[in-house]
C-alpha positions in Angstrom: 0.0 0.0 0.0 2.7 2.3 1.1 4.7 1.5 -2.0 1.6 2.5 -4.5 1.3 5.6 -2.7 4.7 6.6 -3.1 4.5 5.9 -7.2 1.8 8.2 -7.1 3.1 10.8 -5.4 6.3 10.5 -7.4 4.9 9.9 -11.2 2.5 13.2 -9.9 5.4 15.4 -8.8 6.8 14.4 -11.9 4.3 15.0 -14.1 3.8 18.8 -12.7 7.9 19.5 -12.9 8.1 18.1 -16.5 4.7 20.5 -17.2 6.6 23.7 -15.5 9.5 23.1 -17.4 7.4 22.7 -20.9 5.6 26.1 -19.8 8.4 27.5 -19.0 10.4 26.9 -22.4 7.6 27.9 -24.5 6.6 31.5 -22.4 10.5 32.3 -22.8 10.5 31.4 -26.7 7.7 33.4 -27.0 8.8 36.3 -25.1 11.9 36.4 -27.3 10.0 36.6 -30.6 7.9 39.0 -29.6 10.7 41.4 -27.9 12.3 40.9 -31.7 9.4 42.5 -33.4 8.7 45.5 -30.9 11.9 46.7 -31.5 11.6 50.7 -32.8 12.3 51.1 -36.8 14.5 54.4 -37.5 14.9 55.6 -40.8 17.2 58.9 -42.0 16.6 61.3 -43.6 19.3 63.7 -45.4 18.8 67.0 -46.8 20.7 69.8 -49.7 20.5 73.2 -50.6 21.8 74.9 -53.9 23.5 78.3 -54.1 22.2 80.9 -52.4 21.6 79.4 -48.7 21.7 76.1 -46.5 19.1 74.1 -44.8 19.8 72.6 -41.1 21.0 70.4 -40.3 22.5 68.1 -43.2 20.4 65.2 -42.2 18.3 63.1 -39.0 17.7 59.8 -38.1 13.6 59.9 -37.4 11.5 56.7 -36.0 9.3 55.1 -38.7 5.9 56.8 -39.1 7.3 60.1 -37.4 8.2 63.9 -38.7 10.6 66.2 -38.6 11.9 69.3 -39.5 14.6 71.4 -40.9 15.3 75.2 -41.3 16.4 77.3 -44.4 18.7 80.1 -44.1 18.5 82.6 -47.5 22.2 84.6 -48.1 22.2 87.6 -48.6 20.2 88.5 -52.2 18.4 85.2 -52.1 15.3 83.8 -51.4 13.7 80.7 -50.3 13.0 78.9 -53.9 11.6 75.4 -53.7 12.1 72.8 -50.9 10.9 69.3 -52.1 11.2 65.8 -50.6 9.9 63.4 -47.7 6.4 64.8 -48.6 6.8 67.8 -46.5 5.7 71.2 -46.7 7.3 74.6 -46.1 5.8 77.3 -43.7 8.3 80.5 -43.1 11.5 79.3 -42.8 10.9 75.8 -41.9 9.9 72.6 -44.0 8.3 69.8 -41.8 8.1 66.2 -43.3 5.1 63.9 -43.6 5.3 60.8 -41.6 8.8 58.9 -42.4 8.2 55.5 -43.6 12.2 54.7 -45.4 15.0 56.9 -46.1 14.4 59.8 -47.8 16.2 63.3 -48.9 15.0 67.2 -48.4 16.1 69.6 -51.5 16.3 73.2 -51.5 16.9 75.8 -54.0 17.1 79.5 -53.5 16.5 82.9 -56.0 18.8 85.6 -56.6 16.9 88.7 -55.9 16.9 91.6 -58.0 19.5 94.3 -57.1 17.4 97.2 -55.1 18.9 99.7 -57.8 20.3 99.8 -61.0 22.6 102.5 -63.0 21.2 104.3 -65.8 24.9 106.2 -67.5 23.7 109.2 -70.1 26.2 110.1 -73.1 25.4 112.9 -75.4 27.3 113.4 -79.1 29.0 116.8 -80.5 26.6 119.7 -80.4 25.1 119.6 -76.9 25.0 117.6 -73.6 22.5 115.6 -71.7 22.6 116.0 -67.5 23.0 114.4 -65.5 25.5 112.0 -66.6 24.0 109.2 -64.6 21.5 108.1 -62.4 21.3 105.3 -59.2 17.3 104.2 -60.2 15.6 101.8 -57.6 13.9 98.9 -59.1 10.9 99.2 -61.3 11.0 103.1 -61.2 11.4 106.0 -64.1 14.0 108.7 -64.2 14.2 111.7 -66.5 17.6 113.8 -68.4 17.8 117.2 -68.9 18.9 117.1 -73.0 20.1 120.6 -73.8 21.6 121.3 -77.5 24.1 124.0 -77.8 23.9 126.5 -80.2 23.3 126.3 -83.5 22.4 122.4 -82.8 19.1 121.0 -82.4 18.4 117.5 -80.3 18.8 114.8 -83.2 17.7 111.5 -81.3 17.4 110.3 -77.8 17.5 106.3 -77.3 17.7 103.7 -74.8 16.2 102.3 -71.6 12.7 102.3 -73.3 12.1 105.9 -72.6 10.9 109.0 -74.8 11.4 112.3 -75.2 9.0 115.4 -74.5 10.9 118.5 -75.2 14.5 118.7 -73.9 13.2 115.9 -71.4 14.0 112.3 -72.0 11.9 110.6 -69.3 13.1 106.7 -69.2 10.9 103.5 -69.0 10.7 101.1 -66.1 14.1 100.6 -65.1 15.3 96.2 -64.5 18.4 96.8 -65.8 21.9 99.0 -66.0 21.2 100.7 -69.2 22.4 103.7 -71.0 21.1 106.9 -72.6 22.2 108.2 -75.6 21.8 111.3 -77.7 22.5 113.1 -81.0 22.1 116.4 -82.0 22.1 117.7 -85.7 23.7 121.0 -86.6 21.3 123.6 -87.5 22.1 125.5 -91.1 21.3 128.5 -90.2 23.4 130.5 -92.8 22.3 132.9 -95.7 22.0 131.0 -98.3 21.0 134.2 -100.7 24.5 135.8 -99.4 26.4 132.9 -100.2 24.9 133.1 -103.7 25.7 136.4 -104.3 29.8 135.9 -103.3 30.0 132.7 -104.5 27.8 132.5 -107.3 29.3 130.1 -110.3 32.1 129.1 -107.7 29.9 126.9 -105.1 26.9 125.0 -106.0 25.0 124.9 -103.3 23.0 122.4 -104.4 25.6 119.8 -105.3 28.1 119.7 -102.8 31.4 118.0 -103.5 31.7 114.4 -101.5 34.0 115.5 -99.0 32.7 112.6 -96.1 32.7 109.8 -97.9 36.2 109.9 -99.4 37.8 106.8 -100.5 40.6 106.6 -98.0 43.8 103.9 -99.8 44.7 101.4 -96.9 48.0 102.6 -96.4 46.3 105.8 -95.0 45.9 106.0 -91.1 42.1 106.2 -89.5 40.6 109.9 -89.5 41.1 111.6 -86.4 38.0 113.5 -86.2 37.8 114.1 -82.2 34.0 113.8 -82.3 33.6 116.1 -85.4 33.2 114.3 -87.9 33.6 115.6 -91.7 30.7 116.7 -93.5 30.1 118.4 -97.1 28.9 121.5 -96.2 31.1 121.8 -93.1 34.3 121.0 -95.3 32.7 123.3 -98.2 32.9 125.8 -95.4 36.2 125.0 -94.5 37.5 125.9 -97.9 36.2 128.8 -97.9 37.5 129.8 -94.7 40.9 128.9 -95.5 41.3 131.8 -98.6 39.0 134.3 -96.0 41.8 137.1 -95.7 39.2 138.2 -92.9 40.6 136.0 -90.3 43.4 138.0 -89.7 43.5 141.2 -87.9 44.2 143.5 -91.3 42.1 141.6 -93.7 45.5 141.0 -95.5 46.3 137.2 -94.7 44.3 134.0 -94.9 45.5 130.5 -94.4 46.1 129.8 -97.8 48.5 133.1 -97.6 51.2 130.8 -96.2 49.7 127.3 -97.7 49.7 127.7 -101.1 48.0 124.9 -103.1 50.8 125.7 -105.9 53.3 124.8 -103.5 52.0 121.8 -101.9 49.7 123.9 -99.7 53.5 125.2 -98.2 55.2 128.5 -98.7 58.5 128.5 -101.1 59.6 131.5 -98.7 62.0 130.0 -95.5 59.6 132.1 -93.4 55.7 133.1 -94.0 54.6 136.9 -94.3 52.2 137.6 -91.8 50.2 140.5 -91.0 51.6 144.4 -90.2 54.9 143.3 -91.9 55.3 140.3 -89.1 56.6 137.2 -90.1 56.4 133.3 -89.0 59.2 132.3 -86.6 59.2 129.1 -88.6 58.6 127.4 -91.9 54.8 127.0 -93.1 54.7 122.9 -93.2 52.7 121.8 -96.0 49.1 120.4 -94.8 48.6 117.0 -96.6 46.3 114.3 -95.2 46.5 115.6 -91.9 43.3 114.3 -91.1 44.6 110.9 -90.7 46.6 108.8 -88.7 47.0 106.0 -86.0 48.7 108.1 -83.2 51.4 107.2 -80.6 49.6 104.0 -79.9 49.8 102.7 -83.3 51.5 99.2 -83.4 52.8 100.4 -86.8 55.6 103.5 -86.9 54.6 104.5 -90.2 51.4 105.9 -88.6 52.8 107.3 -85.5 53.1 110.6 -86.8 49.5 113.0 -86.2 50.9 115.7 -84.1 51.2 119.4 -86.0 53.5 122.2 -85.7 57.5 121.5 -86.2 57.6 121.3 -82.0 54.4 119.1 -81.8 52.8 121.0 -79.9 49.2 120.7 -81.6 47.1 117.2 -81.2 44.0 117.9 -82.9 43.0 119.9 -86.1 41.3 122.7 -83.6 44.6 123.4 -81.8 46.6 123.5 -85.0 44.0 125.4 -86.6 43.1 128.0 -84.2 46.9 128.9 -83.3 47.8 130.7 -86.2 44.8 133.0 -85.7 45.4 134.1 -82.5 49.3 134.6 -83.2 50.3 137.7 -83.0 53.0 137.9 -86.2 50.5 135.9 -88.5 47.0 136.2 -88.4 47.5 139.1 -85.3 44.6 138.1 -83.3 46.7 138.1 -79.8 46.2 141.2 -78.0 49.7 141.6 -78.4 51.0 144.2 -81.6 53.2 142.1 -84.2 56.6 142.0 -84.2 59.1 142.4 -87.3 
């Protein structure tokens, strides 16, 4: 009896410890498993920016299903553009994802603004002047020039930065843009046409002037140096006629052609010139061919280096040349000073 009691009581205990330990196995596998799936997913998420600004930071790691954010800094003359990625959106400075569900990237661009001011230069052709010579114009706005002709010169044509003219007022169109005025004037003819007749009747035709500024210039001849004057018919028709006028000396007894004799090469066969009140030319009268043309001291070619006047040099333009014998006292006398033998 005793030893039927003590099987049951052993196969019993045995059977419980052998179910404990079968429990006990399977609640631990299954606590494993599901410790293994609960485990937080993370995913990152990087982000760019073009030129003109940087978005912050570079890049986060954010849990799976969550959002997050970055912030856009604009340099200075830009603009927030476009920020795309991670289905996000952009309020201010800041784009916030959607819900991160893998790895994914943030780009931003940025805009160059438009400067707050632009520079509107004026330049104005022989015969008058245009004021002022420039303007600082803010964005989108109009400015105006004062276009004033001198005398004897009307205003010719006023162009650029999409403006018009009313009067001597050249008012400009919205300004988006450095840009530049510009503006001609024409020379007025203004002279007696009735007198010129009468003096120069069968000598000038008036009508048909000779083609003095479109001359057929060989290529071994230097550029014209017309300082802003350019040649024209009736301006050189004038010319010649000026240069026999024994009225531009202070006796109405010498004219250029006086010492620049066309015979003589437009030179004088004398050593020294006669000039007016029995003065004379401390020099020799050089002889005046093509002295319109030439390359100048910059010339990459000598044989064009040489546009100066006078034996010392002393004259760089046709007006200095042609003005100094005028106001010299021993040849055309009009100095102030009396003339010397």
């Amino acid at each position: 009896m005793n030893s039927i009691k003590f099987q049951y009581i052993y196969l019993k205990t045995t059977f419980i410890i052998s179910s404990f330990i079968m429990l006990s196995a399977c609640g631990g596998g299954s606590g494993d498993e599901e410790a293994t799936n609960n485990t937080p997913t993370s995913f990152t998420v990087s982000a760019s920016a073009g030129n003109g600004g940087n978005i912050a930071p570079n890049s986060r790691s954010v849990l799976s299903e969550q959002t997050t954010t970055f912030t856009l800094t604009a340099n200075e003359g830009f603009a927030i553009g476009t920020v795309t990625g991670c289905g996000g959106i952009l309020s201010g400075n800041v784009y916030t994802t959607g819900a991160i569900t893998g790895n994914c990237s943030v780009t931003a661009s940025f805009t160059a603004l438009p400067p707050a001011s632009y520079t509107v230069l004026a330049t104005a052709g022989n015969g008058g002047s245009i004021a002022p010579n420039s303007r600082s114009v803010q964005t989108g706005q109009l400015t105006s020039f004062n276009v004033i002709p001198n005398e004897g010169f009307a205003i010719g044509t006023v162009t650029g930065c999409g403006g018009s003219l009313s009067g001597n007022v050249y008012t400009t169109g919205a300004i988006t843009a450095n840009c530049t005025v510009t503006v001609s004037f024409n020379f007025l003819n203004n002279i007696d046409q009735d007198a010129l007749l009468r003096q120069f009747d069968g000598i000038i035709d008036l009508s048909k002037l000779e083609n003095y500024a479109n001359q057929k210039v060989p290529d071994y001849i230097g550029d014209p140096r017309d300082n802003d004057n350019p040649v024209t018919d009736a301006g050189a028709t004038l010319g010649r006629v000026l240069f026999y006028d024994k009225k531009l000396s202070i006796d109405d007894t010498i004219s250029c052609g006086s010492c620049h004799q066309q015979s003589h090469a437009f030179s004088d066969p004398n050593v020294v010139s006669k000039g007016v009140a029995g003065g004379v030319s401390t020099r020799h009268s050089m002889r005046l061919i093509n002295t319109r043309f030439g390359h100048g001291e910059a010339s990459t070619n000598p044989r064009f280096n040489v546009v100066r006047m006078f034996w010392d040099a002393r004259a760089n333009s046709h007006e200095d040349q042609e003005t100094a014998p005028i106001k010299d006292h021993n040849e055309h006398g009009y100095s102030g000073n009396p003339p010397s033998n």
